[in-house]
C-alpha positions as CSV (number, residue, x, y, z in Angstrom):
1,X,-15.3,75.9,-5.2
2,X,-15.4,76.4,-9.0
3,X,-11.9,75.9,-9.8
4,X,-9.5,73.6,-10.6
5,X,-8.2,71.4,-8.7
6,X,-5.1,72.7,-8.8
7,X,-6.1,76.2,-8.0
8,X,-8.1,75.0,-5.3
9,X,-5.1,73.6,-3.8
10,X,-3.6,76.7,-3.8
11,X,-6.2,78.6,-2.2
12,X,-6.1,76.0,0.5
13,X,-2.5,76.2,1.1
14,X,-1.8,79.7,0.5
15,X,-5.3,80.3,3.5
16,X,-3.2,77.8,5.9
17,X,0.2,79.5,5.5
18,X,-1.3,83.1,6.1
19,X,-3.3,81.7,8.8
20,X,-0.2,80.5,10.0
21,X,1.8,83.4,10.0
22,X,-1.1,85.4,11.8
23,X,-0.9,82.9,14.4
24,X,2.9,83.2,15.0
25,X,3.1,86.9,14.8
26,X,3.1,87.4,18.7
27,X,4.4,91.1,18.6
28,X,1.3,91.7,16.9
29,X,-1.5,90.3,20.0
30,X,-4.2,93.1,18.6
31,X,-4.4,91.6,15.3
32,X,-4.6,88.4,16.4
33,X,-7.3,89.1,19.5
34,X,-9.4,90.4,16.5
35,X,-8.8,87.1,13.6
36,X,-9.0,84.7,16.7
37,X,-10.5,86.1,19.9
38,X,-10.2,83.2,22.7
39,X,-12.3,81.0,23.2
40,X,-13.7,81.3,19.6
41,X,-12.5,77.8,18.1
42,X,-13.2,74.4,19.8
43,X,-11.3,73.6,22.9
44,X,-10.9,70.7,25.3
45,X,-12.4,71.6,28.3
46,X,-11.1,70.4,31.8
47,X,-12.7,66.7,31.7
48,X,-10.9,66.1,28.3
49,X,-14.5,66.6,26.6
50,X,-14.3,68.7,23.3
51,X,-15.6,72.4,23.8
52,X,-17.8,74.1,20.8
53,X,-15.9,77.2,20.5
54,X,-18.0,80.3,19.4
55,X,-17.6,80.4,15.8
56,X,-20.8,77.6,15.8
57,X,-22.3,80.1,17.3
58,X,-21.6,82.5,14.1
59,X,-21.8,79.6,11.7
60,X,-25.3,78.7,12.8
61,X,-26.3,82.3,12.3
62,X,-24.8,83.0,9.2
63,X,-25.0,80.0,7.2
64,X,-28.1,78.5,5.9
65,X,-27.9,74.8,4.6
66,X,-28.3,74.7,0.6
67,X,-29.4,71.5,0.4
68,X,-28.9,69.0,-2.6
69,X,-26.5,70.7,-5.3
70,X,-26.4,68.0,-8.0
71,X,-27.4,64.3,-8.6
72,X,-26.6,61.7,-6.6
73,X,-24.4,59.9,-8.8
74,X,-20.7,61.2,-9.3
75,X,-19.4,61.2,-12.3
76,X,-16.9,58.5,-13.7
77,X,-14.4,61.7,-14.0
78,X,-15.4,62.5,-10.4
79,X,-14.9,59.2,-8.9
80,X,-12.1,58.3,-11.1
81,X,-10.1,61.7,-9.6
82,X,-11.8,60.5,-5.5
83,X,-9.9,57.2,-6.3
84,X,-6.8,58.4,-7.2
């Protein structure tokens, strides 16, 4: 993402709590058959195994791999920030 950190946080937290509240809102089983339709996110199946759900399906589709973005060395503000 191309914001701050800060920002970026925010994003993050303000996705989780609507993703949340979409989750919780029973009364509203339409809505949520259509943001999470079974079966779409990974599931444990009946031997305990970890089942791909069908959003890798969609992600495999959809995304393409962009490959190498920058150098390979972070930058001393970059690691300073990872260490903190």
């Amino acid at each position: 993402m191309g914001q701050s950190p800060e920002s970026v946080e925010k994003v993050v937290l303000a996705t989780a709590c609507l993703h949340n509240f979409i989750m919780k809102r029973e009364e509203h089983i339409q809505v949520f058959k259509q943001y999470c339709p079974p079966a779409f996110v990974d599931h444990e199946n009946e031997n305990g195994d970890d089942g791909p759900g069908g959003w890798r399906a969609d992600a495999q589709r959809n995304l393409e791999d962009i490959g190498q973005c920058g150098g390979y060395r972070a930058s001393t503000d970059a690691r300073t920030k990872r260490d903190l």
